[in-house]
N, C-alpha and C positions, 0 to 999 in steps of 0.2 A: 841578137840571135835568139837570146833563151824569149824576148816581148814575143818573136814571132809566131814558135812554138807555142806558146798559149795562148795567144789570139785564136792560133788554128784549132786547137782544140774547142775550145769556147762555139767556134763557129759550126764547129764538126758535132757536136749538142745538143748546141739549136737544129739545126735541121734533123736530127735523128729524134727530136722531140715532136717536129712537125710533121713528121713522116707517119710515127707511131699515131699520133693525133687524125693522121687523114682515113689512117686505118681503120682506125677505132669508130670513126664516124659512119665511113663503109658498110664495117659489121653491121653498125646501131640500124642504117638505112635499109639494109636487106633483112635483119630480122624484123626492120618494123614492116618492109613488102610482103613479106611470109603471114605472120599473123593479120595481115590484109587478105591476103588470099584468101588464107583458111577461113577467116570473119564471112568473107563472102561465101565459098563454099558451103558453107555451114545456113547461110542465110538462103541461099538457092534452094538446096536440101528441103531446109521447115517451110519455103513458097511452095514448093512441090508437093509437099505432102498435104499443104493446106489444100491445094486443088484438088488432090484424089480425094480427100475428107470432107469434102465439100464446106470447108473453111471453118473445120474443126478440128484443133490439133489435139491429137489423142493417141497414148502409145498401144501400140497392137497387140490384142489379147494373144494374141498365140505366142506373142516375143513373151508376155508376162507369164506364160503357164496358165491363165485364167481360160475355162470354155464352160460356156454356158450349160447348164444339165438339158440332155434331152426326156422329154416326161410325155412324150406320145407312149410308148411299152404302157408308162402306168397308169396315162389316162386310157387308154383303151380296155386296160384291164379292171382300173373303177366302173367304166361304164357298161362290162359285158355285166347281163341280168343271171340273178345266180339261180340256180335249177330247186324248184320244187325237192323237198324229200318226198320220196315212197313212202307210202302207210304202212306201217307193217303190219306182214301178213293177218289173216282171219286166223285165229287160236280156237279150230272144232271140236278139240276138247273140252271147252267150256259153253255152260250152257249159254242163248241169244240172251246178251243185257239189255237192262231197259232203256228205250229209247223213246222220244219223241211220241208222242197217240199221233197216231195214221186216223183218218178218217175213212167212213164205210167205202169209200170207190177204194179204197185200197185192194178191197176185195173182188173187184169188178174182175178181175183176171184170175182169182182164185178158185183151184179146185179141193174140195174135201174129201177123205176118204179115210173110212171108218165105221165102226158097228153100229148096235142100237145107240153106246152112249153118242156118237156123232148126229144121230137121225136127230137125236132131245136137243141137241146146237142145233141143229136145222132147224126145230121147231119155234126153239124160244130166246134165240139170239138174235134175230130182228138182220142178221145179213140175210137178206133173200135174195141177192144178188151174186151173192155167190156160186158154183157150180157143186152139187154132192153127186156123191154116188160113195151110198150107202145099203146095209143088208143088213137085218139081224143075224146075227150067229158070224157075220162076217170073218174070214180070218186069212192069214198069210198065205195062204197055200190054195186054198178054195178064189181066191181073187184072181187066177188064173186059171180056172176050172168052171167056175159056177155062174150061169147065167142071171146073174143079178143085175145088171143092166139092160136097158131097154133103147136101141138105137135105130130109129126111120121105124117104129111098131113090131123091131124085131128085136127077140132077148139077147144080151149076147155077155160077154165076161166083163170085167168093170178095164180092164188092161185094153181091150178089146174097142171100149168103148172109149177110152182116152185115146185112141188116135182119128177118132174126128173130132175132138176137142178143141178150143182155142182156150190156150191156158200159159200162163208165165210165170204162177207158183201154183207148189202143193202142200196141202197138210195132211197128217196123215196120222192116223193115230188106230192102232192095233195092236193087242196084244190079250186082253182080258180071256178072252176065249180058249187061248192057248197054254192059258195057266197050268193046264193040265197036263202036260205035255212032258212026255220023259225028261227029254234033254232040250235043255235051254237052246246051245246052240243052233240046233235043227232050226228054231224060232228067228237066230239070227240070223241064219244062212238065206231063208224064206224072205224075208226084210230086207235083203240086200237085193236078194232077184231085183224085187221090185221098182229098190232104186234104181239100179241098173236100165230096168223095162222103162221107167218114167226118162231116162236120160237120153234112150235111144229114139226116144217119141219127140222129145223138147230133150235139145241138148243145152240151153238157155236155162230151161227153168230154176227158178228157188225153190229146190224142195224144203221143207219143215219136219222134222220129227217130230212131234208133241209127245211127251210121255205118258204113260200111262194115268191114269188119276186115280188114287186111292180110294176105299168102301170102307164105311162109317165101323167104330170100333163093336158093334156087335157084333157087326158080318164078319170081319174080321175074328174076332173071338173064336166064333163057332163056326166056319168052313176052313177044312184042313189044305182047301185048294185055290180059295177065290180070300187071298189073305194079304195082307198090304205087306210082310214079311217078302212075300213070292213078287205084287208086284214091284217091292225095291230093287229083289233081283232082275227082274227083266227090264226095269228101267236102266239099270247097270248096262246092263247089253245092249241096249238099244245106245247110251253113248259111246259106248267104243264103237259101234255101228256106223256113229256121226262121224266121228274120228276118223274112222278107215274109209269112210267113201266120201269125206268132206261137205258133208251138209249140215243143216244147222237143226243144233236140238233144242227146242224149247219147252222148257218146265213149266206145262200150266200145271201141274198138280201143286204147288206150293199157291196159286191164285185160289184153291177150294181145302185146303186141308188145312187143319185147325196145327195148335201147337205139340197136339199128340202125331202129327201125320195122319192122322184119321178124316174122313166127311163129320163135321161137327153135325150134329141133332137139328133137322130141319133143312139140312142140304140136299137130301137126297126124299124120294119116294118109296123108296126101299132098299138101300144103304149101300146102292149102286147107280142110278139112274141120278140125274142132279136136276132140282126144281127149277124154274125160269130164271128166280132172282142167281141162282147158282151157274147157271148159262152164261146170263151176263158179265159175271164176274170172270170165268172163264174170255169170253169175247172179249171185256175191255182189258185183259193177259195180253193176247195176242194182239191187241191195238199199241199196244206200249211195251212190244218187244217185235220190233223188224230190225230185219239186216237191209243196207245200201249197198247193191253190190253194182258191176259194171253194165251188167245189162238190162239193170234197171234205166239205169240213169243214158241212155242210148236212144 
């Protein structure tokens, strides 16, 4: 009775060993179908992506954070052309710097106007191409008054006669006359007409102020009125002149006066008028002191 008993047990063992056994083998069998699955799965997946990639497997810049910079904004901003600077403005406080020599057509469009000392440039500066209109005694105030122009055989005022002119600059030099004159101002009030009158004629043109030109240290010496003292002051006014109406002043007196500010000995004729070679010196001043302004260049 007791053999029976443990036979049965022995037998009851064995199979709960083979049972466990079948199981086990089970599990093994289905987790080895699973990691099949997913092997494939996975294989399906990177066939698929090779066809969209056109059979280049590559992870996707937006999965990694990584995007390309876009650089149109900065190429387009490299290649806009950057703007010229502006000149800055013309400073009519100062007197015209030297520039460049012009040659004589410079003058081809230039008018002159001025007293006897202008008539001696007309005579022995060798511009004859130029336009004058000149008077002895000539002055401020009388050039709106005085029939010292001659236009179709008739006389007429020099203002008068610049409006059938073709002209695109002036020069202009007056003052010697007026030396005499109580009050300066008056001189500059007269001066300004003028510009005014030439702007209204030719609203283009480059007027020129020339300054006065000094007389030799005797004359100076000995006239209480015709004295290079007096013309420094009216040369004074004549640049705030420039200043206030915006044209250009230019200093020939420094092209004929020596280191005293005087006509050195042999400049002049009579320690006001200025000999040929003194002309020239003057002319080639004004050769190698122009302005370029816009309506030149037009």
């Amino acid at each position: 009775m007791r053999n029976d008993t443990r036979k049965t047990n022995l037998l009851s063992r064995a199979a709960g060993r083979r049972l466990l056994a079948l199981l086990l083998a089970a599990g093994m069998a289905a987790a080895a179908s699973g990691c099949f699955a997913d092997a494939q799965a996975i294989d399906e997946q990177g066939s698929e992506s090779q066809i969209q990639t056109g059979g280049e497997v590559r992870q996707d810049d937006a999965q990694d954070g990584i995007k390309e910079p876009d650089l149109t904004d900065e190429t387009e901003k490299a290649e806009e052309p950057e703007e010229p600077e502006s000149p800055p403005p013309y400073d009519f406080s100062q007197c015209v710097p030297e520039s460049e020599m012009v040659d004589d057509t410079y003058f081809d469009d230039a008018v002159f106007i001025g007293n006897s000392r202008t008539e001696g440039f007309k005579l022995y500066s060798g511009l004859s191409n130029a336009q004058y209109y000149t008077a002895i005694g000539l002055m401020v105030d009388t050039i709106f008054t005085k029939p010292y122009a001659e236009v179709d055989g008739e006389k007429t005022t020099i203002m008068e006669a610049l409006k059938t002119t073709d002209f695109s600059k002036v020069y202009i030099m007056l003052g010697m006359n007026e030396l005499g004159w109580v009050y300066g101002s008056v001189y500059q009030e007269y001066y300004g007409r003028i510009i005014d009158g030439i702007r209204e004629i030719n609203p283009d043109a480059v007027i020129y102020i020339q300054s006065i030109l000094p007389v030799s240290a005797e004359k100076s010496e000995g006239d209480d009125i015709y004295n290079n003292p007096r013309i420094d002051e009216f040369n004074g006014l004549l640049r705030q002149l420039a200043e206030e109406k915006e044209v250009y002043y230019v200093n020939v007196a420094e092209a004929v006066a020596g280191e005293d500010g005087c006509l050195p000995e042999g400049a002049s004729f009579d320690g006001v008028h200025l000999t040929p070679d003194y002309c020239a010196k003057w002319r080639d001043y004004l050769k190698t002191h122009t302005v370029t302004v816009e309506s030149e260049e037009q």
